[in-house]
C-alpha positions in Angstrom: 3.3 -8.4 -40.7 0.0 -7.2 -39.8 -1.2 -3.8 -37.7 -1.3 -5.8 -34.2 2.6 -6.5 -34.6 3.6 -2.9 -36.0 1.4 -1.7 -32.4 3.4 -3.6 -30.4 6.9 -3.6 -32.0 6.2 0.6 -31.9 4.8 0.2 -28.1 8.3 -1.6 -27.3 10.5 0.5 -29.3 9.2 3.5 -28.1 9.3 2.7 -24.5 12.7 1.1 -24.6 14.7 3.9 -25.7 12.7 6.0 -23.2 13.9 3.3 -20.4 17.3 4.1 -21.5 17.3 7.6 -21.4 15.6 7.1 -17.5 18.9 4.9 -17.2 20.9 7.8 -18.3 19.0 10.5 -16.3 19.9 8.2 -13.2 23.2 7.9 -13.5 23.8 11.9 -14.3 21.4 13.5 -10.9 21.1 10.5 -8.7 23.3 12.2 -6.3 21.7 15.8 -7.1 18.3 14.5 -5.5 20.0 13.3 -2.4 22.5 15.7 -1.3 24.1 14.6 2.1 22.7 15.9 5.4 25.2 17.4 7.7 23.4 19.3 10.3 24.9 19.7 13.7 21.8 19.6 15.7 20.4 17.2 17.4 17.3 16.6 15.7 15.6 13.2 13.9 16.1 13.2 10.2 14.5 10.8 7.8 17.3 9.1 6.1 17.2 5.3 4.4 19.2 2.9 5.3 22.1 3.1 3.1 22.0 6.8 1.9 22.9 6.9 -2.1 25.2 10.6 -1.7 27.4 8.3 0.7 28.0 5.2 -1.5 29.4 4.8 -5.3 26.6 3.4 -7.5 28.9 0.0 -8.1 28.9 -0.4 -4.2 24.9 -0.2 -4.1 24.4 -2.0 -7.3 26.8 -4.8 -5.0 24.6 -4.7 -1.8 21.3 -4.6 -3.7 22.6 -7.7 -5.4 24.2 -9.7 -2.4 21.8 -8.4 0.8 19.5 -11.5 1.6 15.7 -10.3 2.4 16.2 -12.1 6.0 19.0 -9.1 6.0 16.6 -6.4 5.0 13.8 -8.1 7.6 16.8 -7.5 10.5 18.0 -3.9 9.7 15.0 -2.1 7.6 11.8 -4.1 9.1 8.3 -6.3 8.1 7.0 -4.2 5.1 10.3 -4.4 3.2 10.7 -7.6 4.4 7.2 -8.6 2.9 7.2 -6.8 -0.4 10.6 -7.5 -1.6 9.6 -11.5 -0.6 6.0 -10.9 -2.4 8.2 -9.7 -5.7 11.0 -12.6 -5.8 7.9 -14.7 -5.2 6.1 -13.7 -8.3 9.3 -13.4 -10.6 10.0 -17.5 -9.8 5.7 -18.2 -10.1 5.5 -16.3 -13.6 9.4 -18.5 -14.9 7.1 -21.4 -14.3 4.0 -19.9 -16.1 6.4 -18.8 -18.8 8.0 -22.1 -19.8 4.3 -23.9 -19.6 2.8 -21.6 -21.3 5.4 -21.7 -24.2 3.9 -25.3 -24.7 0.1 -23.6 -24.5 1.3 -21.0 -27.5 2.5 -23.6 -29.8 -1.1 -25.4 -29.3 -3.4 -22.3 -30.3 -0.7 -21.6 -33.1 -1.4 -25.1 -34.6 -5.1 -23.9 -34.5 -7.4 -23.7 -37.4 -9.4 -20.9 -37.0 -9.4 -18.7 -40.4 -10.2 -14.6 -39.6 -7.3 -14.2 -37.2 -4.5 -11.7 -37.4 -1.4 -13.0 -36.5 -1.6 -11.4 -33.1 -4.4 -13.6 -32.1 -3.0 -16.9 -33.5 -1.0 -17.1 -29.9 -4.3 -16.7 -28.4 -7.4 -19.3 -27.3 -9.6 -17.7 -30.1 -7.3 -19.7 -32.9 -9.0 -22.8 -31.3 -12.9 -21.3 -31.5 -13.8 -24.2 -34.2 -10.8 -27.0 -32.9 -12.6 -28.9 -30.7 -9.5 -31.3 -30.7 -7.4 -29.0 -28.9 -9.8 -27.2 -26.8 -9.2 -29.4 -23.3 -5.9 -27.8 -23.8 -6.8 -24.4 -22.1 -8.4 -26.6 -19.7 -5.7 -28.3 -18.4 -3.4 -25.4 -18.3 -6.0 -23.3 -16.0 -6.2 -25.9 -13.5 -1.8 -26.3 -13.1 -2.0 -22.7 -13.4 -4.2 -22.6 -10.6 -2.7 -25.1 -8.6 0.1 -23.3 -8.7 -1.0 -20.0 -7.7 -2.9 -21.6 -5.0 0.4 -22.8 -3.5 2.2 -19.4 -3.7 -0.8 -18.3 -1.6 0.1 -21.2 0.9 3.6 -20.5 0.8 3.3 -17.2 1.2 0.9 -17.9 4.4 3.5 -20.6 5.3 6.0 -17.5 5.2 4.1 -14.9 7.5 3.5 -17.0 10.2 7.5 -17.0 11.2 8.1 -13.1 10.0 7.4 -12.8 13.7 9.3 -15.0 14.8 12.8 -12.5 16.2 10.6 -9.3 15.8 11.6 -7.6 19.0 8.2 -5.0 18.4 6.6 -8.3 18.7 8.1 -9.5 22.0 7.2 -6.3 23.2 3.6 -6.3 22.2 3.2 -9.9 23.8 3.6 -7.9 27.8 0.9 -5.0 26.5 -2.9 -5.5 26.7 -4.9 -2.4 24.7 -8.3 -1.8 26.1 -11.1 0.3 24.2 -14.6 0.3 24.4 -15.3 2.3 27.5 -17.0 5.4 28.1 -14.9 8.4 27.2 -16.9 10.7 29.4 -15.0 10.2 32.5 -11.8 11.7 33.5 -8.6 8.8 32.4 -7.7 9.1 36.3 -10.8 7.5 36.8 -10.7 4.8 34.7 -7.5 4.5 35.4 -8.7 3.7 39.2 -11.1 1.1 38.3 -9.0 -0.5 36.2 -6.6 -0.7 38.2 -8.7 -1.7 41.1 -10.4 -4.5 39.2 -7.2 -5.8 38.3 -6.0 -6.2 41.7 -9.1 -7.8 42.8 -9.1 -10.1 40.0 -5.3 -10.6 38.6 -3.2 -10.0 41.6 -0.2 -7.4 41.3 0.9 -8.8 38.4 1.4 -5.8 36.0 4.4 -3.0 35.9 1.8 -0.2 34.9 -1.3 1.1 33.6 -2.3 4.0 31.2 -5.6 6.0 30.5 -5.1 8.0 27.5 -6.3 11.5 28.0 -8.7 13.7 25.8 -5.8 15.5 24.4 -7.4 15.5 20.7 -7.6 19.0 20.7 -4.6 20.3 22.7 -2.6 17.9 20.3 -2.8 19.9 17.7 -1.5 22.8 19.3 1.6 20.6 21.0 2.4 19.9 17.4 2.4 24.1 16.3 4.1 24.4 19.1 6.4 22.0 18.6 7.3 23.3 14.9 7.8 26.7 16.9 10.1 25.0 18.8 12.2 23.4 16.0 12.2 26.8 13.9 13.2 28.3 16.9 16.1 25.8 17.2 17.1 26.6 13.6 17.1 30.1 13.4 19.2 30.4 17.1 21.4 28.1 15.0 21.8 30.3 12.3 22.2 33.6 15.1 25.0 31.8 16.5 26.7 31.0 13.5 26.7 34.4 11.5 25.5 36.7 14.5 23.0 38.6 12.3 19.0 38.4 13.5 17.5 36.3 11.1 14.7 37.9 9.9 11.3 36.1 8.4 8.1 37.5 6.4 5.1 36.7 7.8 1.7 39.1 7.2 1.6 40.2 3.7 5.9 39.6 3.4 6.4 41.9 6.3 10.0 41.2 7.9 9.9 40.4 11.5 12.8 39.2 13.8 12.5 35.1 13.3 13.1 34.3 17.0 11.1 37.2 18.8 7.9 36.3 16.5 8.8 32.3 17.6 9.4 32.9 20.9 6.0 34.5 21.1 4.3 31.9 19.5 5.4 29.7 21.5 4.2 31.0 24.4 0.7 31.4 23.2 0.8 28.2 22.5 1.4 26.7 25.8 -0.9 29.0 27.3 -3.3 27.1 25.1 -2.5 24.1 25.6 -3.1 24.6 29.2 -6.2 25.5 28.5 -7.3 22.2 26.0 -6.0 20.0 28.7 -8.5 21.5 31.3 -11.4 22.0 29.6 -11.4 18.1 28.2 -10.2 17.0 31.9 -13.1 15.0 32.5 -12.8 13.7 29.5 -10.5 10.2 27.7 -9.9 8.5 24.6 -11.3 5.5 25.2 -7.9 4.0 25.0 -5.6 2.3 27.7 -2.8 0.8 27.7 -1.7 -2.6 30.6 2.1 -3.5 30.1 2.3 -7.1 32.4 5.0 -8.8 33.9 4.4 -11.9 32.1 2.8 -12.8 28.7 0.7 -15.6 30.3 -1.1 -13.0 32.6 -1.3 -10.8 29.2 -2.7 -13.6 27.4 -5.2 -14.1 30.1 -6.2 -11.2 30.5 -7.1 -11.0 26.4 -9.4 -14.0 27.0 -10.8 -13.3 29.9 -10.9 -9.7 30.5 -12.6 -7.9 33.4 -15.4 -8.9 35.5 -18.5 -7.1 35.3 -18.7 -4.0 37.2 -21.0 -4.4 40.1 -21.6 -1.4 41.0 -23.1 -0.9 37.3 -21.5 2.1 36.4 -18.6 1.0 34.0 -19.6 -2.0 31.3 -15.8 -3.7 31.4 -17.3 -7.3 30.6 -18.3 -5.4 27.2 -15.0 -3.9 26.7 -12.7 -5.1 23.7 -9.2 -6.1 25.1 -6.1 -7.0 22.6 -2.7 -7.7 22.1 -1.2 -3.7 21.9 0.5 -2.6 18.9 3.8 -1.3 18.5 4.3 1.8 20.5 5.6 3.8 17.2 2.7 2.7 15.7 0.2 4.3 16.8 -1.1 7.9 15.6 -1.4 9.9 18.3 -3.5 12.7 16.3 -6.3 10.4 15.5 -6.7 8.9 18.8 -9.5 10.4 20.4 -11.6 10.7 17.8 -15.3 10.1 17.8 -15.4 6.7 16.4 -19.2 7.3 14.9 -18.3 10.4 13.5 -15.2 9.4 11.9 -17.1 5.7 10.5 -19.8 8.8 8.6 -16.9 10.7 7.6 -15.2 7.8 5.6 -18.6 6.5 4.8 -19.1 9.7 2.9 -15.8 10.4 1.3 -15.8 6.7 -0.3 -19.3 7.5 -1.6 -18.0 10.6 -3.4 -15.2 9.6 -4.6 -16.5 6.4 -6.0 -19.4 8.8 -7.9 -16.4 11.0 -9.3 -13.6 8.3 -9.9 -15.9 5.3 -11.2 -18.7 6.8 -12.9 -17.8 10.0 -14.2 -13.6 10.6 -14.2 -12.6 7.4 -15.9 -10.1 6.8 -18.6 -12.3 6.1 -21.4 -13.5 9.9 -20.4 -10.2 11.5 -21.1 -9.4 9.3 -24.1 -12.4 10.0 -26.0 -12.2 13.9 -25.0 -8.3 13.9 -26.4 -9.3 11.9 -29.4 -11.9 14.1 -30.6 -9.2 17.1 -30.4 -7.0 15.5 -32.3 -9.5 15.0 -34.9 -10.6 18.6 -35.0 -6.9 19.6 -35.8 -5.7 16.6 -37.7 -3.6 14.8 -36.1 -5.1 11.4 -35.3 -4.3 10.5 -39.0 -1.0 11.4 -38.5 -0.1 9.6 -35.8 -1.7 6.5 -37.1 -1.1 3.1 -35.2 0.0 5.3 -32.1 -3.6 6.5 -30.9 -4.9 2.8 -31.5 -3.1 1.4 -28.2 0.3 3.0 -27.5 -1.6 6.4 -26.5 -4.9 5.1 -24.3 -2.6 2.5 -22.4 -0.2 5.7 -21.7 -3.3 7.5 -20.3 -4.3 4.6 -18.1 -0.8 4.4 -16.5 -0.9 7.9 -16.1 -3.8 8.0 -14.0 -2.1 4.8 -12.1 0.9 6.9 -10.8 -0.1 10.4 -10.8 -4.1 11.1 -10.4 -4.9 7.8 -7.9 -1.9 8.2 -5.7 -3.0 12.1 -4.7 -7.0 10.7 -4.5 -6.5 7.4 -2.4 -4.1 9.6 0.4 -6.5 12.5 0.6 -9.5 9.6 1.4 -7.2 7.8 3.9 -6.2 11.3 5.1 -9.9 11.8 5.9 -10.4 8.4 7.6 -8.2 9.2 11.1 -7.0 6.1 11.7 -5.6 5.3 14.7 -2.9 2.8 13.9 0.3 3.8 10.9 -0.7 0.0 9.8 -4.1 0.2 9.5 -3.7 3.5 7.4 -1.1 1.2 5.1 -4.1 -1.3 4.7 -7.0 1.2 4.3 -4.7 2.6 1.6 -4.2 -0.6 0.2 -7.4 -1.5 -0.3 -8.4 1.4 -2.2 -5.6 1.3 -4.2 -6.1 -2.4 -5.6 -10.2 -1.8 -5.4 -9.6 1.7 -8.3 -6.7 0.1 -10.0 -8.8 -3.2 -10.6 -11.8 -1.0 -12.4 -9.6 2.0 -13.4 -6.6 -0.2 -15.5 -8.2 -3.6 -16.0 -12.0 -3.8 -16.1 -13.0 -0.6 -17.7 -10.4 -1.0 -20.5 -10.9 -4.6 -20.9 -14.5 -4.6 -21.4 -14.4 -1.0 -23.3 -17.5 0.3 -20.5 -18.0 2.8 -18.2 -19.1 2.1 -15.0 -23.1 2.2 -15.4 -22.7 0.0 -18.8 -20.5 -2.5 -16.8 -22.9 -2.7 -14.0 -26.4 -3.0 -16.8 -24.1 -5.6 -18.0 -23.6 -7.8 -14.9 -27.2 -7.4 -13.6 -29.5 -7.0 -16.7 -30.9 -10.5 -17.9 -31.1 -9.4 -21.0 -27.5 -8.9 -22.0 -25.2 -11.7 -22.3 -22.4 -10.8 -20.3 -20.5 -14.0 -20.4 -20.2 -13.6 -24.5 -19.3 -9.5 -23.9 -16.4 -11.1 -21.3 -15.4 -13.8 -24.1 -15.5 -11.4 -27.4 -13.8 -8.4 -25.4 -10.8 -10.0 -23.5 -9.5 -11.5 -26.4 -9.9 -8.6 -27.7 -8.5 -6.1 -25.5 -4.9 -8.7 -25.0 -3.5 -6.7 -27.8 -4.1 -3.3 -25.3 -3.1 -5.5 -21.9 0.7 -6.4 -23.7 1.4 -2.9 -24.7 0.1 -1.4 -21.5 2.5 -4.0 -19.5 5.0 -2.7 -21.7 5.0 0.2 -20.2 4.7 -1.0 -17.0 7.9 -2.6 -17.5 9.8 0.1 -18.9 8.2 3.5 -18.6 7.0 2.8 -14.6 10.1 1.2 -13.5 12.1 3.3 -15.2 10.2 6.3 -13.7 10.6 4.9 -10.4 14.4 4.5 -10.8 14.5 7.9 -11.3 12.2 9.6 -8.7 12.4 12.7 -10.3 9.6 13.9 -8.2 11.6 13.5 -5.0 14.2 16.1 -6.5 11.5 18.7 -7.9 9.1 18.5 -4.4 12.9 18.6 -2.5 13.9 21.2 -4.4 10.8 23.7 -4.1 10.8 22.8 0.0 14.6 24.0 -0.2 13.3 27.6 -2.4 10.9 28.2 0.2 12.8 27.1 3.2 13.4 30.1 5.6 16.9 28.8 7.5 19.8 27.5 6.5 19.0 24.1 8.7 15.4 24.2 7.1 17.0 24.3 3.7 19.1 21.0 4.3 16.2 19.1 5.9 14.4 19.8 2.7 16.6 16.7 1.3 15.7 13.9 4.0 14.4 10.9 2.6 10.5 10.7 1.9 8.4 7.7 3.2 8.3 4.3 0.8 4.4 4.1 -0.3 4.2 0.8 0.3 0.1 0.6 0.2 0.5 2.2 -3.2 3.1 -0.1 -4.8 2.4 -2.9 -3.4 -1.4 -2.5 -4.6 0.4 -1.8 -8.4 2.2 -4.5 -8.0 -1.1 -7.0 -7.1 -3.3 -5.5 -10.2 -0.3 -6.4 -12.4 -0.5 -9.6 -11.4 -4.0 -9.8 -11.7 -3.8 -8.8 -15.5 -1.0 -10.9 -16.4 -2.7 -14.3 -14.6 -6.1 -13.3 -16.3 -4.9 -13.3 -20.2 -1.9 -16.1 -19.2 -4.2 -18.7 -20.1 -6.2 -17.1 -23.1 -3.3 -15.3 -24.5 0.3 -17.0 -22.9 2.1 -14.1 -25.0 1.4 -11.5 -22.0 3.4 -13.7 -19.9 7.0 -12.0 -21.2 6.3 -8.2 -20.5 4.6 -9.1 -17.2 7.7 -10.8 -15.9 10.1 -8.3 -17.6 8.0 -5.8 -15.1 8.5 -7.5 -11.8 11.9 -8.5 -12.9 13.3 -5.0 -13.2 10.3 -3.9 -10.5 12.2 -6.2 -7.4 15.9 -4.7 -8.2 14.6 -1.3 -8.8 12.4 -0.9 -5.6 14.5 -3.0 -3.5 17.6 -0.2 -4.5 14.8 2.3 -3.8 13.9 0.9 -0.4 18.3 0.2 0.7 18.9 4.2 -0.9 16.3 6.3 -1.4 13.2 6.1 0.6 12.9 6.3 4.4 11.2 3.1 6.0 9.7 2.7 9.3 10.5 -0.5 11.2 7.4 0.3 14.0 4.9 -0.3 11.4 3.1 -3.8 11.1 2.7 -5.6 7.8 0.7 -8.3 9.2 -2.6 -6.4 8.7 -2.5 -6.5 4.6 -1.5 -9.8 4.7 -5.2 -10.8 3.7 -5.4 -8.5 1.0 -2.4 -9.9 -0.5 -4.0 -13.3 0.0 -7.3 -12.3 -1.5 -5.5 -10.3 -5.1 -3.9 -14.0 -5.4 -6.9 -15.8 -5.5 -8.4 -12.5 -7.5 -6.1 -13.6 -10.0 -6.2 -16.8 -9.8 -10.2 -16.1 -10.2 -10.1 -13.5 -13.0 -7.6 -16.2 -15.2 -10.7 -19.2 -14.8 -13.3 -16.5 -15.7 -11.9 -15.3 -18.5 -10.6 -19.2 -19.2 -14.2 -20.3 -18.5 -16.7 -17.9 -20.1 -14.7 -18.3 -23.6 -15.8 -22.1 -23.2 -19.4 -21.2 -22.0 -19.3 -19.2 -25.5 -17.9 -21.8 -28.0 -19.9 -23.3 -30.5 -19.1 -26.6 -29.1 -22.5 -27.6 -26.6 -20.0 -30.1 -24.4 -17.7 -27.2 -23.5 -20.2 -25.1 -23.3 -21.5 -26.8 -20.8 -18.3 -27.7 -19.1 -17.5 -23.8 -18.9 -20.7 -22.3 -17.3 -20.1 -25.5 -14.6 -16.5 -24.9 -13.9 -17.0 -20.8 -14.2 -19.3 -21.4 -11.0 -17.1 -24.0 -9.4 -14.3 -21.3 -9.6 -16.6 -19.2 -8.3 -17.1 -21.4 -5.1 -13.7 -22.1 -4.7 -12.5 -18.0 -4.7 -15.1 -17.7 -1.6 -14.1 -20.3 0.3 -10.3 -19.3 0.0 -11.1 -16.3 0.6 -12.8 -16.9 3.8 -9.6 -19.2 4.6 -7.2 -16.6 4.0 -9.3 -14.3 6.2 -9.6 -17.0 9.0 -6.2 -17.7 8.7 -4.1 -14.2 8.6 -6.3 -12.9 11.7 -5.0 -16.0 13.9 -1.3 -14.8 13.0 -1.5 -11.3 14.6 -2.4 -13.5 18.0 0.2 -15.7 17.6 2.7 -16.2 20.4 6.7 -16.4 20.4 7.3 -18.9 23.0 11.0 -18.2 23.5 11.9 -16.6 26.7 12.4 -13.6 27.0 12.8 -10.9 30.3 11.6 -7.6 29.1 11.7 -4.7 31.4 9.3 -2.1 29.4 9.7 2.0 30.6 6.3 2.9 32.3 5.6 5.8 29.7 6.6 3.7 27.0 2.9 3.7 25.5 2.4 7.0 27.3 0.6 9.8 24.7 3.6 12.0 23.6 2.6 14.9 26.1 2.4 13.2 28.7 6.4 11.0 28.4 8.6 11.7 31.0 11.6 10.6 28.2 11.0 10.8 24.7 13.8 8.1 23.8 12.7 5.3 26.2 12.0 2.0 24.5 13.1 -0.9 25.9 15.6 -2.5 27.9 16.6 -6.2 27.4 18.4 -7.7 30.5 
């Protein structure tokens, strides 16, 4: 047995008995990290849907098992809907990969090639003088692809009825969303023209109309004061049960009496706020909000929009006009914002952190720096076969769930985005863009970011042999890493150890006894984040499936245990918002699928463009473009496609009587619980 096998049998080992011990850990605290919440207040509290402290671990095990994902769609909403169906999709996708490319293993193994370990005789370069068999890899890449185009079909096929029962989406069918106007008038007068224009144009068709206000600034304050309110509400709490004054320390640890110094504050703050509102009163956000009787006049009113203004004053033939979002959707604290001042802000935070995070903070960085420490002491002969792949594919899943989760949310963070699902998708995107360099291209092609882009662009250097030589290479480093993923990430994500410690330093801190308990409510499920894990998995195990089928068995081992153990996660653990869309990252779903379909030709391709053979070397440099051709073009589908679905109507009847603040900023709602009303 040579040095590959002993890295991969020590990778497995290894990573197993830690899985175990994660298995273990789970069973002994899961209840610790979730304590129940009894607070008798009236007060919202994040909780999931099934909370784990209330339920035996057989019963969950049971209903994670037995709840159907049209189930899930009904009582948890789109997102968990979507990921747990993107998951089940994948596990059935790779079964098929698996069994075919059982049957492409036993062709490179009956290859001739004579300086090959016995890790690469499962692997295309055991054909590199076997011309015989070489139409092998061929064949496979195009069923491969076929099929992977087909999940991306299905998966379209799929999304266009999530809609179908969505209430939100009933709702969002009445409500037309206007922006584009000027923001320096008062929303009363907009409000008027719009209104009037309306009339003139559209009849008294519509239940009612809202300008949204300038309250960018005074928001802030309503949500201090707010807090104020709630700690206030806690500590009278606390007065009433033990009749002592509670007392806080604020200004260097000096004790003050908890609901004099509240009390106060909140008075200063609504004095404030009084204040923000008038001196932005001629001021909006360039946001309003139409509910309509009907969806026809909504729909018309999308097409046609309003009439130009002949007076000249306001352009409303140039205003954008849209289906409205959800109502919990929207986030109120970023609407407002100067929309060129926020486009420079993200412009310039992206630029930064691509300059620290690509070029100079990479992986290779930190595994060269630890390496050469070990050396100075000693200890990189000790540890032998470890530090040849075990250790650098630890690193790179190390910065995967602990360095690019706490970079990608301070950049969203930064953007202001007015919508919870376009936040979900910005985050997305990030996440798949750094995870595709970060734990696939870097490591694969052994570069940093300046070599890799010399590479691509410089004449000079053949990058389609550097692509060849290095991916079959680097499969030996891609199955141990997907190891890991497997065992050490899923097993790490069963536990959630992180929820108990950040729970557990809230509750130290905490200065009531309510405050203490609320330290324990369920955080949000980071869908962007996963589900962007999840996508440059797949990317890795579809690139190598073709030039190295072995990969295929750790990559569905990871979404295997990956669907139960985040579905469990999303039933027990997390909190899960039903107002936000998924429909938005339904194209960057769409476009890692043909990324991966993409990356698996390339690597498929330039290996052929390589071979000593001039007939498939030709044959690969024509199909490597041909695949290149074909990613664009579904690409630009998929894009064509998934924006026609967010405009797509429900045509069953319906008779919706919507409240007339129910898009109505929070300062300004007459009821803070009124939704809907379905007669």
């Amino acid at each position: 047995m040579d040095q590959s096998f002993i890295d991969i049998l020590t990778a497995l080992g290894l990573d197993f008995l830690l899985f175990l011990l994660l298995i273990g850990s789970f069973l002994i605290y899961r209840k610790f990290r979730s304590p129940k919440i009894n607070i008798e207040l009236d007060i919202p509290i994040n909780m999931p849907y099934m909370h784990e402290a209330e339920h035996s671990t057989e019963y969950i095990a049971k209903k994670v098992k037995n709840m159907s994902l049209q189930d899930i769609h009904a009582a948890i909403g789109e997102w968990s809907f979507l990921y747990l169906s993107f998951h089940k999709y994948i596990i059935f996708l790779l079964l098929i990969f698996v069994v075919l490319g059982s049957l492409l293993t036993l062709v490179y193994i009956d290859g001739n090639a004579k300086d090959n370990d016995d890790f690469h005789k499962a692997g295309i370069s055991h054909l590199e003088k076997d011309s015989d068999w070489l139409l092998a890899p061929v064949i496979f890449v195009f069923i491969f692809s076929v099929v992977l185009y087909i999940f991306g079909f299905y998966l379209i096929k799929k999304t266009k009825n999530l809609r179908s029962q969505e209430l939100s989406h009933q709702i969002q069918q009445y409500v037309i969303q206007i922006s584009g106007f000027q923001t320096n008038y008062s929303a009363e007068i907009i409000r008027s023209y719009i209104c009037k224009s309306l009339n003139a144009q559209y009849g008294d068709r519509f239940t009612s109309i809202y300008v949204v206000p300038q309250y960018i600034e005074a928001y802030k304050i309503f949500n201090k004061l707010d807090e104020h309110r709630l700690q206030l509400q806690f500590l009278r709490h606390d007065y009433d049960k033990t009749n002592v004054r509670p007392l806080i320390r604020k200004n260097c640890f000096k004790k003050l009496d908890g609901i004099k110094y509240h009390e106060n504050k909140i008075e200063k703050y609504a004095s404030l706020i009084e204040q923000k509102r008038l001196d932005y009163s001629d001021q909006n956000a360039g946001l309003c909000f139409i509910i309509c009787k009907t969806r026809a006049l909504a729909k018309e009113i999308i097409q046609k929009g309003l009439k130009k203004d002949p007076e000249g004053i306001f352009d409303s033939h140039l205003w954008t006009y849209k289906q409205g979002t959800s109502p919990g959707d929207l986030n109120w604290e970023s609407i407002g914002i100067n929309k060129v001042s926020s486009i420079i802000r993200r412009i310039l935070v992206d630029v930064f952190f691509l300059l620290i995070f690509l070029i100079f903070v990479t992986p290779g960085v930190f595994a060269d720096y630890i390496k050469k420490i070990c050396d100075n002491i000693g200890l990189s002969s000790i540890l032998g076969s470890i530090f040849s792949y075990y250790l650098p594919s630890l690193l790179v899943l190390f910065y995967q769930v602990i360095i690019l989760p706490a970079v990608v949310e301070f950049m969203v963070n930064r953007e202001k985005h007015w919508t919870k699902h376009s936040t979900i998708a910005s985050g997305l995107r990030k996440y798949l863009f750094f995870l595709v360099f970060y734990t696939f291209l870097y490591p694969m092609l052994k570069l940093n970011f300046t070599d890799f882009v010399s590479t691509i662009v410089n004449n000079e250097n053949d990058w389609k042999g550097l692509f060849a030589v290095e991916a079959i290479k680097s499969a030996e480093f891609f199955t141990v890493f997907l190891i890991h993923q497997a065992f050490l990430k899923n097993g790490w994500d069963l536990v959630v150890a992180s929820k108990y410690i950040w729970s557990s330093t809230k509750a130290l801190f905490a200065g009531n006894s309510v405050e203490k308990k609320l330290a324990y409510q369920s955080e949000p499920f980071t869908f962007d984040l996963e589900i962007a894990i999840s996508l440059n998995t797949f990317i890795m195990v579809c690139s190598f499936s073709v030039i190295y089928p072995l990969i295929l068995i750790p990559g569905i081992l990871f979404f295997l245990f990956r669907y139960f153990i985040h579905k469990h996660n999303i039933l027990a653990v997390f909190y899960v918002d039903k107002d936000v869309s998924a429909l938005p990252s339904i194209f960057t779903l769409m476009f890692g699928i043909f990324l991966a379909a993409f990356f698996m030709q390339l690597l498929t391709f330039v290996t052929l463009a390589t071979n000593a053979n001039e007939d498939f070397n030709l044959y690969g440099k024509i199909l490597l473009i041909a695949s290149f051709c074909v990613f664009l073009l579904l690409s630009i589908w998929a894009k064509i496609i998934t924006s026609k679905i967010e405009s797509e109507e429900n045509h069953a009847e319906y008779e919706l009587t919507l409240d007339d603040d129910l898009y109505c900023h929070p300062m300004d709602k007459k009821k803070s619980s009124s939704f809907i009303k379905m007669n």
